[in-house]
Backbone bond lengths (Angstrom), bond angles and torsions (degrees), N, CA, C in turn:
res aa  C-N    CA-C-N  psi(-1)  N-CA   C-N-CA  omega(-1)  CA-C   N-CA-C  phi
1 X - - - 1.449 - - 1.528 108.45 -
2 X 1.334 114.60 142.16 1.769 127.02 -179.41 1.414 107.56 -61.75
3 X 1.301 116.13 129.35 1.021 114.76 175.21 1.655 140.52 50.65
4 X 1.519 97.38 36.25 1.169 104.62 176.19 1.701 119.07 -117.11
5 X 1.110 130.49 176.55 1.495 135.48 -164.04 1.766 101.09 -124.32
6 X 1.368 110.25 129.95 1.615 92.18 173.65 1.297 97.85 -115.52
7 X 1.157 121.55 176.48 1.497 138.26 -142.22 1.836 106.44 -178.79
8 X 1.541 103.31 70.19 1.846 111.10 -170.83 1.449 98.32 85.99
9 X 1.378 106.78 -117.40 1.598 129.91 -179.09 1.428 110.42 -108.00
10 X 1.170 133.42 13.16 1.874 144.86 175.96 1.240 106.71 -110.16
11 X 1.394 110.83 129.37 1.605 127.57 176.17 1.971 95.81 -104.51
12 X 1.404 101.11 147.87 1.107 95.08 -166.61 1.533 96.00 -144.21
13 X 1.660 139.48 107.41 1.524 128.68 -149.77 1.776 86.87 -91.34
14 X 1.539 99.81 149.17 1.308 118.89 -161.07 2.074 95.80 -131.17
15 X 1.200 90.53 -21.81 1.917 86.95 -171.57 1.808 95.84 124.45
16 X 1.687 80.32 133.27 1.361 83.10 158.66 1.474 142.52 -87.67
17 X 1.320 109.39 8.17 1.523 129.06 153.94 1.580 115.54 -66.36
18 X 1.271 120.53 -35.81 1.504 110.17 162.49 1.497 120.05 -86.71
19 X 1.614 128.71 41.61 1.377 138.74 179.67 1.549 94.04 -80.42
20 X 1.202 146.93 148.50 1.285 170.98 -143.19 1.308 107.59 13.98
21 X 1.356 133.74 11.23 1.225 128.67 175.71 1.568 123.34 -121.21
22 X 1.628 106.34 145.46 1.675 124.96 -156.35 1.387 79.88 -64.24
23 X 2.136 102.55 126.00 1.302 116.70 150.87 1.590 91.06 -113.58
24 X 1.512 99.49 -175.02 1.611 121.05 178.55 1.317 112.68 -156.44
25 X 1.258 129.41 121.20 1.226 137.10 160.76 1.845 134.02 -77.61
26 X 1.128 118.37 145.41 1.437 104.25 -179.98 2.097 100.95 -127.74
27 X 0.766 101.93 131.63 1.627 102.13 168.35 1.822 106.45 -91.01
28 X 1.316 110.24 124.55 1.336 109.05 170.22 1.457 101.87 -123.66
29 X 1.265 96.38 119.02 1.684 119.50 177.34 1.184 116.44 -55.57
30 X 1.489 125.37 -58.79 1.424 127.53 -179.54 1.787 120.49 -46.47
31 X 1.657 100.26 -33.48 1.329 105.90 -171.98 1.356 107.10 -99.30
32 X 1.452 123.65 -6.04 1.291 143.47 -168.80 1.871 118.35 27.90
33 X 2.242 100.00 63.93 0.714 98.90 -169.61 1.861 94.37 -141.37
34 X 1.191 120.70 -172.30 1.521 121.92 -176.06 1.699 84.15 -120.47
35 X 1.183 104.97 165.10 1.611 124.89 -162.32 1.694 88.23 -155.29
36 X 1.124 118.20 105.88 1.620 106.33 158.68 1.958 100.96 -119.71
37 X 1.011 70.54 155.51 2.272 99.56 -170.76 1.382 105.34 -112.22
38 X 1.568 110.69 171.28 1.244 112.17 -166.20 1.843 73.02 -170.06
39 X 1.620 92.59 143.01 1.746 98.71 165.41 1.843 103.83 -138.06
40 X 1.196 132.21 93.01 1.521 99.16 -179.61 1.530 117.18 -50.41
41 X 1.127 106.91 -161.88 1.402 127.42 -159.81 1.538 107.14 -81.51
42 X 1.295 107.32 -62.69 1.282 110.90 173.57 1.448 126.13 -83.46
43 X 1.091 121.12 -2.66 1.760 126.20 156.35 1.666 130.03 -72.92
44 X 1.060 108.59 169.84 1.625 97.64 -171.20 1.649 94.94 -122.46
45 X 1.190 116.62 -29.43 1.526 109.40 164.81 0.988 143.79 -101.96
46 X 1.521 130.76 132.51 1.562 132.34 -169.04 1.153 115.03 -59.27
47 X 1.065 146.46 148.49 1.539 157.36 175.76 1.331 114.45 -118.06
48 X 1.529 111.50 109.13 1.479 123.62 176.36 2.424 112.37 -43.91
49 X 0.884 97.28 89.65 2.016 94.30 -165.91 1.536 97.16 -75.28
50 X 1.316 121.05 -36.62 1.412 104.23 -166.12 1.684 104.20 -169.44
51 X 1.602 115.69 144.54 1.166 117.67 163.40 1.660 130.88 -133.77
52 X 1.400 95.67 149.87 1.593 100.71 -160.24 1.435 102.34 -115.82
53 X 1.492 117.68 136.58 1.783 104.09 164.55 1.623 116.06 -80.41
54 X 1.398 105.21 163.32 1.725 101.29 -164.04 1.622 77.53 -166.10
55 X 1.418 95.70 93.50 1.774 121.53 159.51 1.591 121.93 -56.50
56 X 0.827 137.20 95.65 1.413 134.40 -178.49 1.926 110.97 -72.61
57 X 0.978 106.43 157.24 1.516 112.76 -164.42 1.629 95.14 -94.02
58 X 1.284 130.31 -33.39 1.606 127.62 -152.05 1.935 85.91 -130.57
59 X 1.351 106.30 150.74 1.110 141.80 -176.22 1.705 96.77 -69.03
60 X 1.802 100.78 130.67 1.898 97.97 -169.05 1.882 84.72 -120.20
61 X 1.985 104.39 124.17 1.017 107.26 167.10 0.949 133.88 -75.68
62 X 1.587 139.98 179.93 1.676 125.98 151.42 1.852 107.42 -54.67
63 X 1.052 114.43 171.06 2.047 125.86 163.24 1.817 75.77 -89.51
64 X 1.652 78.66 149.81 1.450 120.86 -171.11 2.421 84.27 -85.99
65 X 1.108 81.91 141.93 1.684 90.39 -174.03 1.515 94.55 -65.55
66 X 0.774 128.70 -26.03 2.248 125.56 -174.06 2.047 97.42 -89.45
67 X 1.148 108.19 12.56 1.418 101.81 -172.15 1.729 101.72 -110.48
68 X 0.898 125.30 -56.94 1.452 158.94 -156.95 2.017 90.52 -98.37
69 X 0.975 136.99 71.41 1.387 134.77 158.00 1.258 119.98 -98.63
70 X 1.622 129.06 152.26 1.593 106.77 169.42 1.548 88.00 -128.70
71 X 1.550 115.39 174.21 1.029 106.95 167.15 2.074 104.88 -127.36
């Protein structure tokens, strides 16, 4: 399909201005939504292009504080 983004087995239409060009999606759980990006070529920053909701079936906890460390 034209201009669409897949994501597993989900096509997700983004524009047909992003047809041959690298998008990327992010799933963020907390907001229980899809985030796909777009950077052209000659830019250095990604640009939020489009967002989709994406319902999760099972309950999303916090990370346990001993999981998630930085140093």
């Amino acid at each position: 399909m034209m201009g669409t983004s897949l994501s597993g087995n989900e096509a997700f239409k983004v524009g047909k201005e992003f047809i041959s060009e690298y998008v990327w999606a992010t799933i963020c759980l907390e907001k229980q939504m899809i985030e796909v990006f777009y950077r052209a070529k000659d830019q250095d920053i990604a640009v939020l292009i489009e967002k989709f909701e994406y319902k999760l079936s099972e309950v999303v906890y916090d990370l346990r504080p001993d999981v998630c460390k930085t140093s």
